[in-house]
N, C-alpha and C positions, 0 to 999 in steps of 0.2 A: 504494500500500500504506500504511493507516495502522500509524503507530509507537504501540504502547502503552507507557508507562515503567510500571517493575514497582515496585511498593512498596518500602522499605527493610528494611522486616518478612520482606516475602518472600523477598529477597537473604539475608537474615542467616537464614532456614531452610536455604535453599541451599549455603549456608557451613556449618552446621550439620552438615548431614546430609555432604555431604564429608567434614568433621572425620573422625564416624566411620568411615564406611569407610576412611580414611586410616589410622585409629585401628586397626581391624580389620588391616587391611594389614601395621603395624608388633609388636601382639600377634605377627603369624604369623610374620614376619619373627625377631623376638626370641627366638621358641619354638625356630624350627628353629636359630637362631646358638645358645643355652643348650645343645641339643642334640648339634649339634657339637661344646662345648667340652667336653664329660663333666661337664656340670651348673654350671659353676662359671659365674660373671654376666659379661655380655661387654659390657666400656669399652674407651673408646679414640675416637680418631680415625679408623679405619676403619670403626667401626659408625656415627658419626656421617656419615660421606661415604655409606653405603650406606643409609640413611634417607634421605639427601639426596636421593638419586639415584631410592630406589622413590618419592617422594612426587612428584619432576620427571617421572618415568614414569607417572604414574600421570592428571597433570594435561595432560601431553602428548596420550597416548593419546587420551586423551577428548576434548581440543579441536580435537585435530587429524580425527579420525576421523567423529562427528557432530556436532563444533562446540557441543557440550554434558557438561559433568561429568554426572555418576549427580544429584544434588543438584537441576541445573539443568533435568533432563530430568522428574523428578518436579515439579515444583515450576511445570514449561512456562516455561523464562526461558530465551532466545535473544537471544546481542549478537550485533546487527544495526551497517551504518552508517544513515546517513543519507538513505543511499539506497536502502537494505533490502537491500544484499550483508551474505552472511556476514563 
């Protein structure tokens, strides 16, 4: 199996496009926590650990499952070894 190394250009698309849907993820996240508090803005340490944790979930999900974020999967970038396992 030949190994192709993928551009830096096109990693940092990959990254890119992560961001936002990450970005989207935490909008929604924010909305429904606003929601819950009867309008008022939600700080704290709790909100910070629970961003922690959608963004770990969200990076999990994906590598673990098809071994590809959303980002990586449009963009066709798959870490391989050396050997060409996943």
């Amino acid at each position: 199996m030949d190994l192709i190394r993928v551009k830096l250009w096109r990693r940092f698309a990959a990254a890119l496009y992560d961001s936002f849907l990450l970005l989207a993820l935490y909008f929604i996240l924010g909305w429904g926590a606003v929601l819950l508090n009867d309008g008022a803005a939600v700080e704290g340490p709790w909100m910070f650990w629970l961003l922690l944790l959608v963004a770990w979930g969200f990076f999990v999900k994906f590598w673990c499952h098809p071994g590809q974020t959303l980002g990586m999967q449009v963009w066709k970038i798959q870490v391989v070894s050396e050997e060409g396992a996943r």
